[in-house]
C-alpha positions, 0 to 999 in steps of 0.5 A: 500500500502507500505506507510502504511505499513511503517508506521504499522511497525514503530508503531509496533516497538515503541510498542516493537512488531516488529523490522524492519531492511535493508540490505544495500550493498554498499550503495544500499538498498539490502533487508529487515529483520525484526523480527515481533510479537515479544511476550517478556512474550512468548520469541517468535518472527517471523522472516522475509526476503526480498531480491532483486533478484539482491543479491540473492545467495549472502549471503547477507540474510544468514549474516544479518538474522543470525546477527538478530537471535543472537541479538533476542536470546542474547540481546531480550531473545527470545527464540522461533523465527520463520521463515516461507517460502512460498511454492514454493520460491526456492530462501528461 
């Protein structure tokens, strides 16, 4: 359930693999924007959004996910970052 993964993605992020971050909006949770399987030796990375549908079209995940890749690319050195999007989420 949501606890473990919680709790995965805290123990990927002591282990340097993933970088789990929120959108807050005025104090109200908005989504999540995480970068996961971070590789350093490979500088590659995956890139993954979450949003509640109430912020959709806001760009609210537009910002924050081009926040993060500048901070992949400038701060973690990645140099391959990926991003899938599912078939048939019209809204990514």
């Amino acid at each position: 359930g949501w606890i473990t993964s919680v709790l995965q993605m805290r123990a990927r992020a002591r282990a340097g693999q993933a970088l789990p971050l929120v959108f807050e909006v005025d104090g109200a949770l908005a989504g999540q924007c995480n970068l996961e399987w971070i590789l350093p030796h490979m500088a590659t990375a995956e890139l993954s959004v979450w949003l509640d549908p109430a912020w959709t079209r806001s760009g609210v995940s537009g910002v924050g996910a081009g926040m993060l890749v500048d901070y992949a690319v400038d701060t973690l050195g990645i140099r391959r970052l990926i991003a899938p999007i599912a078939v048939g989420n019209t809204a990514a």
